[in-house]
C-alpha positions as CSV (number, residue, x, y, z in Angstrom):
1,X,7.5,32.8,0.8
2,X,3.7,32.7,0.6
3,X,1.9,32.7,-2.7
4,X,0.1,35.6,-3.3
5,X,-3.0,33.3,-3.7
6,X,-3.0,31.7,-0.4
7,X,-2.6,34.9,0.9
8,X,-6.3,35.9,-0.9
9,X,-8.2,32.9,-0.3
10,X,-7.9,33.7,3.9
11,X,-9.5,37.1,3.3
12,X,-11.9,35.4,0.9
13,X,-12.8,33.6,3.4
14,X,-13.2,36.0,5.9
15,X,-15.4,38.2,3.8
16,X,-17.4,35.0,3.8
17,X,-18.0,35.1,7.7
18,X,-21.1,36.4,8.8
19,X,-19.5,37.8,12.7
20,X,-16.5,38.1,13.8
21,X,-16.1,34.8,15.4
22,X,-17.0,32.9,12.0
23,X,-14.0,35.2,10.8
24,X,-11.7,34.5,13.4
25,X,-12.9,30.6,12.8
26,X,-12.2,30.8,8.9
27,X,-8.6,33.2,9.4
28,X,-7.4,30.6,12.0
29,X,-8.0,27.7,9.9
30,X,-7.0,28.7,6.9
31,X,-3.9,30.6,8.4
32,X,-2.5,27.6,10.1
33,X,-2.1,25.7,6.3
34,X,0.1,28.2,5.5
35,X,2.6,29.0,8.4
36,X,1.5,26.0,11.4
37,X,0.6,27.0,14.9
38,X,-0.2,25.0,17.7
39,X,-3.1,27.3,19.6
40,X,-4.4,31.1,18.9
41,X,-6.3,33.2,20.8
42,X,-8.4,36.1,18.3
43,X,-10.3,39.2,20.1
44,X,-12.5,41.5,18.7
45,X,-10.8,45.0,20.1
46,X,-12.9,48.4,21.1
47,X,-11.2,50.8,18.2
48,X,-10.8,54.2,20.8
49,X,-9.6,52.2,23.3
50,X,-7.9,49.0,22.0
51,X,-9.1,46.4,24.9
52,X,-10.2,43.4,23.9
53,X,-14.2,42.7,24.0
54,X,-16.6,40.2,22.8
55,X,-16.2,38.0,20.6
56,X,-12.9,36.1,21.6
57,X,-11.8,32.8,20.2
58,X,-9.2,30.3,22.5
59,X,-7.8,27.8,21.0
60,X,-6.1,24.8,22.6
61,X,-4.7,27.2,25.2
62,X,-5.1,26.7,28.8
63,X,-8.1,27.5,30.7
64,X,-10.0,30.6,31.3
65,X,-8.1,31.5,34.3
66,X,-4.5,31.5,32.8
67,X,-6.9,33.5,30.2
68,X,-7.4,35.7,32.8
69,X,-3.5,35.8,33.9
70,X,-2.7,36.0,30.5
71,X,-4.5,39.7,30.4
72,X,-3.7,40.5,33.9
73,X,0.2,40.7,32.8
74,X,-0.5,42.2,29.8
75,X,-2.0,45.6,31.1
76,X,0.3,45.5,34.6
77,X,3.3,44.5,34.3
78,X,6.0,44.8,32.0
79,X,6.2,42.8,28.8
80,X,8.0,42.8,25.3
81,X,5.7,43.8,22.4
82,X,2.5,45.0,24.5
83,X,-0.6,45.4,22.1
84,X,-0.8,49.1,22.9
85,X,2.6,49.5,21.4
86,X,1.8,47.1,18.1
87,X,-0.9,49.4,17.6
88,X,1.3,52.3,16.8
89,X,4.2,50.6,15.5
90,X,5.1,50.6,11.8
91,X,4.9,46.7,11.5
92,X,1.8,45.5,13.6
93,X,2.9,42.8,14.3
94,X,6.3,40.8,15.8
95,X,7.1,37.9,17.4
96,X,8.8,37.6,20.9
97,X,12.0,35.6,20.4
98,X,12.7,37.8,17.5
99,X,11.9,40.7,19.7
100,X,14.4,39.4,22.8
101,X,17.0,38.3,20.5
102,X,15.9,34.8,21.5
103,X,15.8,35.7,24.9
104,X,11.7,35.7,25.9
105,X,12.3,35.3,29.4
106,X,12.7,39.1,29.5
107,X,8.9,39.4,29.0
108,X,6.9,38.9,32.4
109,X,4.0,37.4,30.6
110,X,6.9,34.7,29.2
111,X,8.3,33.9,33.0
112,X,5.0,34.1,34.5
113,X,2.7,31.8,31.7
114,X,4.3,30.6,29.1
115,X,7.4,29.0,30.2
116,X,5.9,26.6,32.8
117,X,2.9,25.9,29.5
118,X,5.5,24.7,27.3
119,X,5.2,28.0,24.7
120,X,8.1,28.2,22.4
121,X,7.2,31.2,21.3
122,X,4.5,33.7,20.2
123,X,3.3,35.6,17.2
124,X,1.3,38.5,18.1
125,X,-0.6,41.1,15.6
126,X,-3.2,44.0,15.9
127,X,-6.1,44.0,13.2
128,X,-5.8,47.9,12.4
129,X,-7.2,50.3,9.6
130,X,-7.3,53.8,9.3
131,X,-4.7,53.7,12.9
132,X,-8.1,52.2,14.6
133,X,-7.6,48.9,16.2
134,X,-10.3,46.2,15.7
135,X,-9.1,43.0,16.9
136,X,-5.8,41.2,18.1
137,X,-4.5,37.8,17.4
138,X,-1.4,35.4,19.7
139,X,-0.5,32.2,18.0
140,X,1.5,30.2,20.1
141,X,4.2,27.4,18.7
142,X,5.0,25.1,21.4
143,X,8.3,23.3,22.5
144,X,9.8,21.8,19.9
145,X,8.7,24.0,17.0
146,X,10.4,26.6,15.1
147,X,10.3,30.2,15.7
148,X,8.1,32.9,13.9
149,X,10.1,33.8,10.9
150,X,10.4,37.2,9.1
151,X,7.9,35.2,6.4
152,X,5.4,34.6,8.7
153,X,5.3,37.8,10.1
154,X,5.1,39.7,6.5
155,X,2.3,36.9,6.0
156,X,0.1,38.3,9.2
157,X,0.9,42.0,8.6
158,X,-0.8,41.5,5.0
159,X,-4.0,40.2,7.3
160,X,-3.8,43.5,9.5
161,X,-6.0,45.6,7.4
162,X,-8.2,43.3,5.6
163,X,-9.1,41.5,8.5
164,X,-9.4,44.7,10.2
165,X,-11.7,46.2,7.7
166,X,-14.0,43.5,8.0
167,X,-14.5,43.3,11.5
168,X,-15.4,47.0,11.4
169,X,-17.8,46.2,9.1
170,X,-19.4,44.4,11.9
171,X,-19.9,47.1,13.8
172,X,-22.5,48.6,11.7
173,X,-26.5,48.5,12.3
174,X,-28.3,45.5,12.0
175,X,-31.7,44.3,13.6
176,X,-31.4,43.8,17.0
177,X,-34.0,41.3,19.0
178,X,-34.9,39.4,22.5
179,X,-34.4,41.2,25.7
180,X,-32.7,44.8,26.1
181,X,-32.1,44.8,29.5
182,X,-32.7,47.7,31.9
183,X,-32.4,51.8,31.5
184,X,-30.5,51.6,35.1
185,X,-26.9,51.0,35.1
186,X,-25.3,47.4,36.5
187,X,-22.3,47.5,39.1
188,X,-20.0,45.2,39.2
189,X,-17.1,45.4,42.2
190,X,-13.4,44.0,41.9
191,X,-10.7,43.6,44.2
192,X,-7.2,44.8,42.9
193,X,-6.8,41.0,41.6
194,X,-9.2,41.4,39.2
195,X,-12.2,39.5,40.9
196,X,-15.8,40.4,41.2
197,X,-16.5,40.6,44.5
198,X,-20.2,42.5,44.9
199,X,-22.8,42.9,42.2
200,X,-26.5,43.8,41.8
201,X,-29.7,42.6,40.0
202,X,-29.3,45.1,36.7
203,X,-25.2,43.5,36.2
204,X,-26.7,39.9,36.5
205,X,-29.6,40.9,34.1
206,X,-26.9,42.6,31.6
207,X,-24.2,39.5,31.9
208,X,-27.2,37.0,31.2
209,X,-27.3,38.8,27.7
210,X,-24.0,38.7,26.8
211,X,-22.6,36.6,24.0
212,X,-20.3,33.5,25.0
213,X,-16.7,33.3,25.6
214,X,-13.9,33.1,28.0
215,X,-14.9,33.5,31.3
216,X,-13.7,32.8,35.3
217,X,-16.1,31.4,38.1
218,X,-16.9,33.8,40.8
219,X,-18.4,33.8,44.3
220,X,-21.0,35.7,43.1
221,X,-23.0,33.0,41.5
222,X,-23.1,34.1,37.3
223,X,-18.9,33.9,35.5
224,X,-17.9,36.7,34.3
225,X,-16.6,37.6,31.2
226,X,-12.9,37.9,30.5
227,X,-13.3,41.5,28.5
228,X,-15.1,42.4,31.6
229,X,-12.1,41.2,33.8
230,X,-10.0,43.2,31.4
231,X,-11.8,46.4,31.4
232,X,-11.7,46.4,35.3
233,X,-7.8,45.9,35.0
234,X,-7.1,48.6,32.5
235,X,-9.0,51.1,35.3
236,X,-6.2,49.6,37.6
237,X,-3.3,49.9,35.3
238,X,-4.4,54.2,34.4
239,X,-4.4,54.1,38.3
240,X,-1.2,53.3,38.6
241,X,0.2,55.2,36.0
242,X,1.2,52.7,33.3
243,X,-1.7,53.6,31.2
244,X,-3.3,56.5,29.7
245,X,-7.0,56.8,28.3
246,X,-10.2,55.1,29.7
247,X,-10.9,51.9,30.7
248,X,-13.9,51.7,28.3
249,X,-15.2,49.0,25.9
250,X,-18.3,48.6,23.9
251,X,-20.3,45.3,23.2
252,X,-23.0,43.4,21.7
253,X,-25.3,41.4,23.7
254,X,-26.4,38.3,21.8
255,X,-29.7,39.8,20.8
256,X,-27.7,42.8,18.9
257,X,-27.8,45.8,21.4
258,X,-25.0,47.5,22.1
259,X,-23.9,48.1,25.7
260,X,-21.3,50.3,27.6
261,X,-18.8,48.7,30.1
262,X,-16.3,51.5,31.8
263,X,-14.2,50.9,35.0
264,X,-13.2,53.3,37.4
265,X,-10.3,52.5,40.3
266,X,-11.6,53.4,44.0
267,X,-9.7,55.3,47.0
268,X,-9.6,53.9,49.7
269,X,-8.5,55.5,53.4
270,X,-5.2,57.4,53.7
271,X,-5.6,56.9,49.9
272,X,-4.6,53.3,49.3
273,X,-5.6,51.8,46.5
274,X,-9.7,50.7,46.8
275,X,-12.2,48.5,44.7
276,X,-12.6,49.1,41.0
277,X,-16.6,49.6,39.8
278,X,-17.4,48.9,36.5
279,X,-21.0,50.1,35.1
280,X,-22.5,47.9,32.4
281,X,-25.5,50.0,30.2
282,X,-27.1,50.6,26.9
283,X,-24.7,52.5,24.9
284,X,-25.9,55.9,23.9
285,X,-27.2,57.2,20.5
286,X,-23.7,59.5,20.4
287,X,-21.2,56.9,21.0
288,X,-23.5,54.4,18.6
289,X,-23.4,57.3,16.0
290,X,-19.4,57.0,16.3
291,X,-19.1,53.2,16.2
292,X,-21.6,53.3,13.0
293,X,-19.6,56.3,11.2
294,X,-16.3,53.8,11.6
295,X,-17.8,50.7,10.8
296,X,-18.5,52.8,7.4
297,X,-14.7,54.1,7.5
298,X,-16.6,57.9,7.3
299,X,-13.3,60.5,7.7
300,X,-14.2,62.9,10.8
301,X,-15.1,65.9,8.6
302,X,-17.6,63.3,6.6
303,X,-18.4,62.6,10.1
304,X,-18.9,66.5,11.2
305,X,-21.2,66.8,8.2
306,X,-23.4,64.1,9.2
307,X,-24.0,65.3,12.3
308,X,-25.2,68.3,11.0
309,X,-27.0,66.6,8.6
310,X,-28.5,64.5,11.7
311,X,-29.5,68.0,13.9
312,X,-31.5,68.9,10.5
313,X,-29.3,72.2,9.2
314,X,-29.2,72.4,5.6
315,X,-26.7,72.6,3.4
316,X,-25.7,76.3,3.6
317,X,-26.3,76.2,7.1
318,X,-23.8,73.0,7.3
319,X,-21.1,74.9,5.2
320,X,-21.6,78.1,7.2
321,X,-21.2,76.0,10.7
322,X,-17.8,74.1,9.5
323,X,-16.8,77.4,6.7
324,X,-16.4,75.6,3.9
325,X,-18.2,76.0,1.0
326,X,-21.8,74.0,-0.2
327,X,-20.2,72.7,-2.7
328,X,-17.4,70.7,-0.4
329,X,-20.5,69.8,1.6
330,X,-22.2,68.1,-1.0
331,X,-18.9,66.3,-1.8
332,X,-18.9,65.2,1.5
333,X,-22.1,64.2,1.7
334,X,-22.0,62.5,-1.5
335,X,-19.2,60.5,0.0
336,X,-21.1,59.7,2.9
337,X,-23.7,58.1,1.4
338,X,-21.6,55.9,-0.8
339,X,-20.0,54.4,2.1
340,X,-23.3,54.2,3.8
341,X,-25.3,52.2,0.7
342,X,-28.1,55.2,1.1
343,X,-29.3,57.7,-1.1
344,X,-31.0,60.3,1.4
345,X,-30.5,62.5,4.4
346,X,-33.4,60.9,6.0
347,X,-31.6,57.5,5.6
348,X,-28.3,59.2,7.0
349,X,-29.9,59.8,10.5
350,X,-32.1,56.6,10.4
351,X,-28.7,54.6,10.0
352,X,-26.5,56.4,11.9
353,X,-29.2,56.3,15.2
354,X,-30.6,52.8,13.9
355,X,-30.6,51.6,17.7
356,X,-31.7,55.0,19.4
């Protein structure tokens, strides 16, 4: 069993962090004292739509293209403990020989990566608060090693939340500098595979921006990045009907602004299967307003309310619109800005549109 201690000095030290890839540095080190791991792989996670986006750390695990494999089986074929089931499950997290009563070769991702690696097995756990997913972490034992035990996994699940709470702290505004890139969308093109195959100038602009991290060569000239790669794959996965939702993430550039990346799946004649197009953009004031009001962890009514707050109706007008009374509004509001660190309605809509 884990002292309770050790157990606080990881998130310590991940309130310490100042991003999420000094957090996944500081969890990852300071985890692997406790219950050792021979290589990990942490990714920051879009919280509506649970793919994995930037920042990613890989450690002492193959190369970006079995990084790429690694999330082409995970969103098309069938595996044992995908993330989009962790996210929902009671226990977010499991480990696969546990999971195939020490059988792993039932998971594709297991026959197809991991046995011909030398992976013993693998730990996997979603970062989730409030049922929103903000990150994901595998950690890998290698031949040789032990398996995950119930211990270890009651260890990570006590991570989940706190780990997750920071990360969406993240999320919030903060000053944002050097180049925006353009108002016009970027296109990228992929083949069914997963590779870029066609691009133009605004998507080379917009990848020149982006943060470092895992990414595969392509014959386009500039690498691309492996959330990208995963986005496009997600569009192919809802296409083929093992996935619901969008094939959406949001990201930060390395200069601080926020961008859009969403992929859509092609037809092509007689209706076969064509190229997937992903658009790269500045992410709009709504959808900033949305990551901002969960990086605070505002409830959606406190949400509703600041909107209103943001169009400029006043309070009556505000309880009216939602029919409650002023008084609940004010509670709301009140709670609103004690999550926010702000004392006015002017600060409200200056923090929630900080980037407009």
């Amino acid at each position: 069993m884990t002292h309770p201690h050790r157990h606080a000095e990881i998130v310590s030290a991940a309130e310490r962090a100042g991003d999420a890839l000094e957090l996944f540095t500081r969890a990852s080190t300071r985890l692997r004292r406790l219950m050792p791991f021979d290589a990990a792989v942490w990714s920051a996670t879009d919280p509506e739509t649970g793919l994995v986006t930037a920042p990613m750390l890989v450690e002492n695990l193959g190369t970006a293209e079995d990084c790429a494999a690694y999330w082409e089986s995970e969103l098309l074929e069938e595996n044992v403990l995908p993330f989009r089931d962790l996210v929902r499950a009671a226990v977010p997290v499991a480990g696969l020989r546990a999971a195939t009563g020490d059988l792993p070769a039932r998971s594709a991702r297991f026959r197809r990566l991991f046995g011909g690696q030398g992976v013993h097995d693998e730990l996997r756990a979603v970062l989730r608060i409030g049922g929103r997913p903000w990150g994901s972490v595998s950690l890998f034992r290698m031949r040789g090693g032990p398996a995950f035990g119930p211990d270890e996994v009651a260890l990570v699940a006590g991570l989940s939340g706190p780990l997750a709470d920071r990360l969406r702290r993240f999320a919030g505004p903060r000053e944002s500098d050097g180049e925006r890139g353009g108002s016009a969308p970027g296109l990228l093109l992929f083949d069914e595979h997963g590779e870029a195959t066609s691009i133009n100038e605004e998507a080379r602009r917009y990848l020149a921006l982006l943060p470092d991290g895992p990414s595969t060569p392509s014959a386009l000239g500039p690498r691309v990045p492996i959330w990208l790669i995963g986005t496009a794959l997600q569009a192919r996965a809802i296409a083929q009907g093992r996935d619901r939702g969008s094939a959406r993430i949001r990201l930060r550039t390395a200069g601080g602004w926020w961008l859009t990346c969403r992929a859509s799946c092609l037809t092509g004649p007689g209706g076969r299967p064509g190229p997937i197009v992903l658009v790269i953009e500045p992410a709009a004031p709504a959808d900033l307003a949305v990551m901002v009001a969960e990086a605070y962890g505002l409830t959606p009514r406190e949400f509703e309310v600041a909107q209103l707050v943001a169009r400029g109706l006043a309070t009556a007008e505000i309880a009216a619109a939602l029919f409650i009374s002023p008084h609940t509004v004010r509670g709301h509001l009140k709670a609103v800005f004690g999550k926010a660190g702000i004392s006015s309605r002017g600060e409200l809509v200056a923090r929630l549109f900080a980037e407009r």
